[in-house]
N, C-alpha and C positions, 0 to 999 in steps of 0.2 A: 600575212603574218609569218611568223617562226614556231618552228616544232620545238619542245624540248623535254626530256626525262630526268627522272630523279629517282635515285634506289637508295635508302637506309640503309642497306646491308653491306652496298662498300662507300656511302655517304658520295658520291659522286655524282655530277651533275652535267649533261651532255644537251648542247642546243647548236639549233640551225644559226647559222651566220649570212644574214643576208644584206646586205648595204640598204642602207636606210630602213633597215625594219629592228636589225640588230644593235644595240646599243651598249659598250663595254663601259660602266664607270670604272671600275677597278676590274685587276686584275685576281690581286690579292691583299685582304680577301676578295671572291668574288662576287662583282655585283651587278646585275644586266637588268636592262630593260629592252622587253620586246612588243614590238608596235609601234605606235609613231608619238615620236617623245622628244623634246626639245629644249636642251640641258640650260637654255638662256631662259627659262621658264621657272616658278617655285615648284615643286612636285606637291601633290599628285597632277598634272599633264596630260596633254594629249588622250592618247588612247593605246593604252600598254598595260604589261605584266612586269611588275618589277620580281627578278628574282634575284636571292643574295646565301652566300653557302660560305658557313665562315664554321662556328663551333657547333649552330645549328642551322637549320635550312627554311627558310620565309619565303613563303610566295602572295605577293600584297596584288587580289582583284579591286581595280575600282570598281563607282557603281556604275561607271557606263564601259565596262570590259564588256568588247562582245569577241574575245577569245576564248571557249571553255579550256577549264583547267580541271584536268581528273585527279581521284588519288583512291588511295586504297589502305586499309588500315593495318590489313594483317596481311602480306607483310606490305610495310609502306613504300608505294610507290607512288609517285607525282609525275602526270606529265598533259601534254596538249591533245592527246589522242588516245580514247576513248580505248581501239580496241588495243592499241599494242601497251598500256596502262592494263589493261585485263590479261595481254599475254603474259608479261612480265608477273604480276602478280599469283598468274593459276588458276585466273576466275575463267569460268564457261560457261554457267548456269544461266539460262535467262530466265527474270520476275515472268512473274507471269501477269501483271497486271499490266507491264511497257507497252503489248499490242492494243489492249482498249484503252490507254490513256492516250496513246500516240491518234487512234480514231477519235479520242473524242475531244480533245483541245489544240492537236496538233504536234505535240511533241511526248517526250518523257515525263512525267510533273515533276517539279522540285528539286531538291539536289540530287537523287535517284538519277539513276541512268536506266536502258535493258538488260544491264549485268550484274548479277547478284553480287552482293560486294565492293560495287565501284561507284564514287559517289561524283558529283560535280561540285562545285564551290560557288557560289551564288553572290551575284553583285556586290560588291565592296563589301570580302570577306578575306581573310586573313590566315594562310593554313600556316602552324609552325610545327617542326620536325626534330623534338628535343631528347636527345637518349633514346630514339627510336618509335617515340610517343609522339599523337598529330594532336594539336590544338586548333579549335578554328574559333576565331573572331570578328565580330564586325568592327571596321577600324572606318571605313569612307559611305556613311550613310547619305540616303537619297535624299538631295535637295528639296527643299520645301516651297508651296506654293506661296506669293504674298500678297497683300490687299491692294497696293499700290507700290509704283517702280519705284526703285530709288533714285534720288538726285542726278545721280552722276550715271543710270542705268545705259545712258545710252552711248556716252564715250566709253563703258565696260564691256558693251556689247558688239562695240564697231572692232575694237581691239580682238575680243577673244573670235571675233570671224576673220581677222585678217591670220591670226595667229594659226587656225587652222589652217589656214591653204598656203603656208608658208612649210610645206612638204618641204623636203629632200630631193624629190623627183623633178626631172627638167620639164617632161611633159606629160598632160591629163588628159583624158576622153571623158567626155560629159555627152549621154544621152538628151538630145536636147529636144522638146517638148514644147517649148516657148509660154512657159511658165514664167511667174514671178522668181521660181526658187531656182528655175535655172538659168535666167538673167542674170541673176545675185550672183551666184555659183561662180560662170565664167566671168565672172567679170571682177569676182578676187582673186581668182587664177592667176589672171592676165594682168592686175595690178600687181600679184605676187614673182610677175616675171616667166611666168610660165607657157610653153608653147600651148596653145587649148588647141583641139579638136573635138567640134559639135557635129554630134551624129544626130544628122535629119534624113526625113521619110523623102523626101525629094528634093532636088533644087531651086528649082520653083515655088515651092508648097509656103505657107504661110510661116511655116518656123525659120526658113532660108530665108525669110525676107527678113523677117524682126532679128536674126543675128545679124545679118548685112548691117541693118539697121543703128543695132545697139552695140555691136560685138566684132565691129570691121576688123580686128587683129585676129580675130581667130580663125582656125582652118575651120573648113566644111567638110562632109563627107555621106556618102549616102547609105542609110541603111534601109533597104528596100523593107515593101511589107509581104507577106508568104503568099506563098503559091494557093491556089482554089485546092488542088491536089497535094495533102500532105502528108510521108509514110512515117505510121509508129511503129515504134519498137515496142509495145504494149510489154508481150511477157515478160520480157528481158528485165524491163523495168520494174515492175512486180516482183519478180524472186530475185532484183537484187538490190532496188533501191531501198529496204526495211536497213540492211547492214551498210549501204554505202553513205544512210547520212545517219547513221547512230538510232536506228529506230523514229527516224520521222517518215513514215509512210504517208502524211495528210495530204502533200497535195504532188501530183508528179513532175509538175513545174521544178518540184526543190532538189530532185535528182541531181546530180553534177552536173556543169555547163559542157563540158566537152571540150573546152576552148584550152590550147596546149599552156602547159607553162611556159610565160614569160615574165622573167623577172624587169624585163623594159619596160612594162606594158601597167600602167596604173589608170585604172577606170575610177571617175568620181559616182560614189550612188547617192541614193536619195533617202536612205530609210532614216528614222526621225520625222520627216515633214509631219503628223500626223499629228505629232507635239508640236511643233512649231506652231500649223493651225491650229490647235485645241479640236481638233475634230480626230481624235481616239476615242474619248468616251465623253459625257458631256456633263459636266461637275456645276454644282452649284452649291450656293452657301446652306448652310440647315438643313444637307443633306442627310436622311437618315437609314439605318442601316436595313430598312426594307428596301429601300430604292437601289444602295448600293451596290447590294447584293443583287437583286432583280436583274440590274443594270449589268454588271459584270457575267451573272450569267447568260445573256443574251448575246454575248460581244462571244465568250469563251466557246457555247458550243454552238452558237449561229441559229439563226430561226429556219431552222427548216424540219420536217416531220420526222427526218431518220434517225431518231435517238428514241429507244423505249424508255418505260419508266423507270425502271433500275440502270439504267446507262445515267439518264437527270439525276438520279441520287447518289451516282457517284460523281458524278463531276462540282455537283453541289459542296457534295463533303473535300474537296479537295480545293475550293476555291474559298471555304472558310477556314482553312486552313492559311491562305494567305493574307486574308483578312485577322485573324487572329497572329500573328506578326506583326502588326502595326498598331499595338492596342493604344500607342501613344499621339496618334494621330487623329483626325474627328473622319467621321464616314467619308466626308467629300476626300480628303487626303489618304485615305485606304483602299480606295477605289484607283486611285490614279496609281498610287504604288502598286496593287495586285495588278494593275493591266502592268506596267513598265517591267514587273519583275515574270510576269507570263511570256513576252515581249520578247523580251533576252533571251530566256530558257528556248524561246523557239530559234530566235539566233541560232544560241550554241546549237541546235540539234542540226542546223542546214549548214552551219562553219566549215563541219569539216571538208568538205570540197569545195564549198562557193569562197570562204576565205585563205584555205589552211596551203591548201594542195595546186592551186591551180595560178590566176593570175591576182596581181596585187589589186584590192578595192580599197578606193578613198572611200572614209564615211564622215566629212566634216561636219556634219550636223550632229554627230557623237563624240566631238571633240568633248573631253572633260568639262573644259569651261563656256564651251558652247552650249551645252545641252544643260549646266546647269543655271545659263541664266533664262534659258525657254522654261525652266520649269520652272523657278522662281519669280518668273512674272505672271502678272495677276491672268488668269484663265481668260477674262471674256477681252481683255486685247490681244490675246493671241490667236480668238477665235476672229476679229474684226484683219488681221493681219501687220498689226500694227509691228512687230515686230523686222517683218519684211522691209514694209513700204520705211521705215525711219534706215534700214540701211540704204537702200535703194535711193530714199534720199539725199544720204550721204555722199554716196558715189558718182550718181547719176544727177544730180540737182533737183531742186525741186520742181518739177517740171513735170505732167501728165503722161504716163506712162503704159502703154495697154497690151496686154499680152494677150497669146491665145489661152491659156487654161490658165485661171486663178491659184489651183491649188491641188491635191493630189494624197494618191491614198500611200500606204505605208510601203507599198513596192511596185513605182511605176519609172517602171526603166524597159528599155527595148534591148538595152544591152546585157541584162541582167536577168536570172531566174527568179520569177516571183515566188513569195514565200508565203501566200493567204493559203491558209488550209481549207482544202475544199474537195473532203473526203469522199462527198453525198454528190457532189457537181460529177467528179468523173465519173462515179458510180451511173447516175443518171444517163451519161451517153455511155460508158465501157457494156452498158449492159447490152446493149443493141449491136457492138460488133465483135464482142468474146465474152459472151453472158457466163462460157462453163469457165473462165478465168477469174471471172468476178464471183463466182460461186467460192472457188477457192482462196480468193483473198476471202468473202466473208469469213468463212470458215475460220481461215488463219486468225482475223480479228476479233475471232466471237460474236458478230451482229447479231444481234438477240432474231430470232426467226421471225417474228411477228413485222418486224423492219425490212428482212429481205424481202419477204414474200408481199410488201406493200410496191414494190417496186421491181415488176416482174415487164418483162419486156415487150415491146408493141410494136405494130408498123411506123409508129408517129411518136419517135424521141422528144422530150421535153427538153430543146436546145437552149430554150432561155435562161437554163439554170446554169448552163457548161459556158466557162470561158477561154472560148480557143483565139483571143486577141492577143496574146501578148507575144509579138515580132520575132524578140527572139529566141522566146520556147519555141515559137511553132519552126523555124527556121535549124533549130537544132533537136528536136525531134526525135529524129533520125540517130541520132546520137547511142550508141548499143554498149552495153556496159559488160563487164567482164564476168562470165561465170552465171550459171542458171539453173534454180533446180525443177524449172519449168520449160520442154522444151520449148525453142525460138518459134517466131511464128511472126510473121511481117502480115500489117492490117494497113490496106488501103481508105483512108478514109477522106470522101469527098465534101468541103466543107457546103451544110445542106441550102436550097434556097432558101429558108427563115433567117440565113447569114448573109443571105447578100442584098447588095442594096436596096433600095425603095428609093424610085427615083419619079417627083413629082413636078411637074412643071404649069405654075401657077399666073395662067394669065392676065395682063396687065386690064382686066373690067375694074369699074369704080365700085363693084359692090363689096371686094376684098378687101378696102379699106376701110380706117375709122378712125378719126379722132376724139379721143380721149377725154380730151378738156379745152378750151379757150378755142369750140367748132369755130365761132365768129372771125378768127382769123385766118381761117380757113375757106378758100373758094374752089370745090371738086365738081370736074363734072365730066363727061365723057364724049370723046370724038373720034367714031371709026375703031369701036372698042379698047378705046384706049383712057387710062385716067389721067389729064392734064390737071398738075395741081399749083393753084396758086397760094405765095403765103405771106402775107401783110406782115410789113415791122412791125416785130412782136414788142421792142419797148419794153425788153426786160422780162415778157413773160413767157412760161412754160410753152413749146409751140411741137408736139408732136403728132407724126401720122406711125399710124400703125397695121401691118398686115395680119390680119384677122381682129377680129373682135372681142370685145370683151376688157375689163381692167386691167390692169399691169400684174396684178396677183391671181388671178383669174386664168385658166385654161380656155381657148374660142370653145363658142356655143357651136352646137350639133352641127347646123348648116355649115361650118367651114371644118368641121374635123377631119373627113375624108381628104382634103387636101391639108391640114394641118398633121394628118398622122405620122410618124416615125416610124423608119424601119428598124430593120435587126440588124444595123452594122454598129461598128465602134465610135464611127463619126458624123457628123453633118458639114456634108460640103453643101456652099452655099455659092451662087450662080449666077447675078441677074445685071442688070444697067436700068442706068436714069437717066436720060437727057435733059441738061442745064438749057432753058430756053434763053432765056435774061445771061446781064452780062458780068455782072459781078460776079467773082469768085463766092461759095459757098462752104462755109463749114458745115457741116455736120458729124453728129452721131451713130454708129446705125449700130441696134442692142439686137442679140439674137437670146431669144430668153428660149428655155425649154421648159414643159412642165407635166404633173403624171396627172391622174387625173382630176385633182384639185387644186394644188396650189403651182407657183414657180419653184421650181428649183434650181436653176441657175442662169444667171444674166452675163452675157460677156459682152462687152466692147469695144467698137473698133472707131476710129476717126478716121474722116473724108474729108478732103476738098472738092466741092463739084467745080466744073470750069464749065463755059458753055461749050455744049454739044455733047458727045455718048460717052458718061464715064460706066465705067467697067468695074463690078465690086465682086471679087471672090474671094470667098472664105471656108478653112476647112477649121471645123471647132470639135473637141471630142464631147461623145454623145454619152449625158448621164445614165446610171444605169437603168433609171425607175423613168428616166422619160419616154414617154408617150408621144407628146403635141410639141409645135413651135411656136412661134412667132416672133415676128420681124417688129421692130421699133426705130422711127427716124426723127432724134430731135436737131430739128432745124436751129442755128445762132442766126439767123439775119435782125437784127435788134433797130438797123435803119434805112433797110431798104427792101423791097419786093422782090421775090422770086417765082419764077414761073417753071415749070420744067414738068417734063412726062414719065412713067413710070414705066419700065419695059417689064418684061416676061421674069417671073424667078423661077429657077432649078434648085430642085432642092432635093438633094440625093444623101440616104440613111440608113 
């Protein structure tokens, strides 16, 4: 994006000029838009800040601006950055309330910043600047949920996605994941004319295969995963990440990337998907305002023990405060707006280095008109992904399509700093390798005492809380920021065996299997410890074998857990072969389902051809976070002929 300021007192107006971010309507008077804005479009557009400085001065945020825009009343100043909006104005004072709101939701709450006197401007609001006087109004209100699509929903939808990736920029970087939403992604790039490069974990790996696959015009490129050995800059990051991203200390991932300015360089990200799926928060009809509220508090300060009781009651009082904003709306719809508008405020707090300062990010999922037709379609097809699969459709034909991960959380990018707050996570491992630094952030944040001292340090970290997977945090780490009122201090930190894999390798015996339903077509039996399986034309019906036991919803029974168990890594690579006895080519299925200790949590699927003799089936699928158990699932298609074939050895490493 583009910087820009504004002073009343000589009524002038000074902004960054960057090709393709910059937008001159006029001259004079002056009218600009900044961000990505596209003059063949009706406004409001893309994703921009219109400003316009004529007799008075108008700054119009949409509601899907995620540039924060600061200002100040007395004396009025307007601009894109927080602290030199404070320098200009003469403010110093920090609230005192910015460091425990920033611990306890993430960011600054509201239109508040951590500077006494300097406020933000909050989604599709309106500041005006007349005779030295600031007005703010809501002019571009959050689109609404609706019961059923409209008619024409999905020629509006095909449009407002092409209309996003029809950038200015020749070419994009797409972290690629092999996802549904990053098939889509490249693949309006590349209808958009654009040179794409997909950054994969390897050449080989399964996402290198499905872009070959789907995606033959695009470059590849490798971005490796971190070193066992990774060094932090702990303190550095501590005394100075609070002022480098505007008081968002939650989580340290949100720090600056490090990565130098280059205006050439346009990375597409992914935040939105969460809307897209409907899996941010989870709305239903006649919802009511115990549930909402419940619900939203859960999401806001996260389930975990480090919040006292007066921490709960102030975050409580501050998220009815967002609910009371929407009084026009029914519970279900107040919920989804207080998360959207929590959402952004965490935006603006990590913008100013991850958007403002450093290199360009596509976010076409917050295209204006993109994001409001995700949100104007009805909730539970967005949770089914209906919304995906009908462009995919479009593009791709109708045709069975399978990717590695279905779907994804609000910042899953390897090229990107994520932005989940997860104040209590570092806390939990920082305390084990600069406990007396963690003593002084408590401090600095006010954690109520009764909180620290629940979490005093031990020989055996609780690693399952901390997430040191994301590629390329951990790879930029190392990254040391300017300025410390903590001396420096470089921390070794080895990532622990509970992080590395669990690698099982489950031999090919007949008693690992089980079929499900329709045994009768089924003939297993064992020779030389091996299970030879045969399987009768099925004729139309259901015909699967499955590795471990138990229903398709169902976690396996005890006897196969220790080999069904999951390690402590991010993924599951999966290992094994079949030999086709018979001579027909075979289709099949093969589902890897994971699940925690009750139900599934997620099913991914892949297609095979077997051929006779040793096919070879690997697969790396990322590993959910509450999973526990596996299991392997094979639905056979042979509907009119016999197959016979053996089942070799699986690896299964976690």
């Amino acid at each position: 994006m583009s910087h820009f300021m504004y002073e009343a007192k000589t009524h002038t107006l000074d902004f960054e000029r960057r090709d393709g971010l910059t937008h001159v309507i006029s001259e004079t008077p002056l009218d600009v838009r900044l961000g990505h804005y596209d003059p063949s479009r009706e406004e409001p557009n893309g994703m921009n800040v219109a400003l316009r400085l004529d007799d008075a001065f108008t700054v119009d945020v949409p509601f899907n601006n995620l540039l924060p825009v600061y200002y100040s009343e007395a004396p009025v100043v307007v601009g894109s950055s927080l602290v030199d909006v404070a320098d200009r104005a003469g403010k110093s004072t920090e609230r005192q309330e910015s460091a425990s709101q920033m611990r306890h939701i993430g960011h600054i709450f509201g239109r508040d910043t951590r500077i006494e006197g300097v406020k933000r401007l909050a989604a599709g609001e309106r500041l005006t600047v007349q005779d030295g006087h600031v007005t703010i109004e809501t002019w571009d209100e959050l689109p609404r949920g609706a019961s059923k699509l409209r008619d024409d929903f999905t020629d509006t939808w095909l449009t407002a996605l092409r209309r996003a990736a029809a950038v200015p920029m020749a070419s994009v970087n797409i972290p690629f994941s092999g996802s549904a939403l990053d098939v889509l992604l490249a693949k309006l790039y590349l209808e958009a004319g654009k040179d794409v490069t997909l950054h994969v974990p390897d050449e080989k790996g399964n996402e290198a295969t499905l872009a070959r696959d789907l995606l033959a015009e695009a470059e590849l490129a490798v971005t490796p995963t971190p070193d066992e050995t990774i060094t932090l800059s702990l303190s550095r990051r501590m005394a100075s990440s609070y002022e480098a991203t505007d008081g968002n200390l939650s989580a340290y991932e949100s720090v600056p990337t490090g990565r130098d300015i280059d205006h050439g360089y346009a990375e597409v990200g992914k935040h939105g998907s969460d809307w897209l799926y409907g899996k941010h928060i989870f709305l239903k009809d006649n919802m009511d305002e115990h549930e909402a509220k419940q619900q939203l508090s859960r999401k806001a300060i996260r389930p975990f023990e480090g919040f006292g009781e007066g921490e709960r009651e102030q975050v409580e009082a501050m998220l009815d405060r967002l609910f009371d904003e929407e009084t026009d709306r029914d519970w279900s719809g107040r919920l989804e707006a207080a998360w959207f508008h929590l959402k952004v405020e965490h935006f603006h707090a990590y913008a100013r280095s991850g958007f403002v300062r450093e290199m360009t990010i596509l976010q076409p999922l917050f295209d204006r008109d993109v994001l409001r037709h995700i949100i104007e379609a009805p909730y539970e097809l967005r949770r089914q992904g209906h919304l995906v699969k009908v462009a995919l459709d479009a593009l791709f034909g109708e045709k069975p399509l399978h990717f590695i991960k279905e779907s994804f959380a609000w910042s899953d990018s390897p090229l990107l700093p994520t932005i989940i707050p997860a104040p209590l996570n570092w806390r939990l491992m920082l305390d084990h390798v600069v406990p007396g630094q963690v003593k002084q952030l408590n401090e600095r944040l006010g954690v109520e005492a009764g909180v620290s001292e629940r979490f005093k340090p031990s020989e055996t970290p609780e690693h399952g809380y901390v997430s040191l997977w994301n590629d390329w945090t951990a790879r930029n780490w190392t990254v040391q920021l300017d300025g410390s009122e903590i001396d420096p201090e470089q921390v070794e930190l080895v990532v622990p065996e509970s992080h590395k894999p669990r690698s099982v390798t489950v031999k090919p015996f007949i008693y690992h299997y089980f079929v499900p339903f329709n045994a009768d077509l089924f003939n297993l039996r064992e020779d030389q410890f091996v299970a030879n399986i045969e399987v009768l034309p099925l004729g139309g019906e259901n015909g699967y074998l499955q590795l471990f036991n138990q229903s398709f919803s169902a976690p396996p029974s005890s006897e196969f857990q220790k080999d069904a168990t999951l390690g402590s890594a991010p993924y599951i690579d999966l290992d094994g072969s079949i030999e086709l006895l018979s001579e027909n080519v075979t289709p099949i299925e093969l589902y890897v389902m994971q699940y925690d200790a009750k139900k599934n949590l997620k099913k991914t699927a892949f297609s095979h051809e077997l051929r006779p003799g040793v096919n070879e089936i690997r697969h790396r699928i990322p590993k959910e976070v509450e999973a526990k158990f596996v299991k392997l699932a094979f639905k056979f298609q042979n509907d009119q002929h016999t197959v016979q074939l053996k089942m070799g050895s699986w690896v299964i490493e976690s």
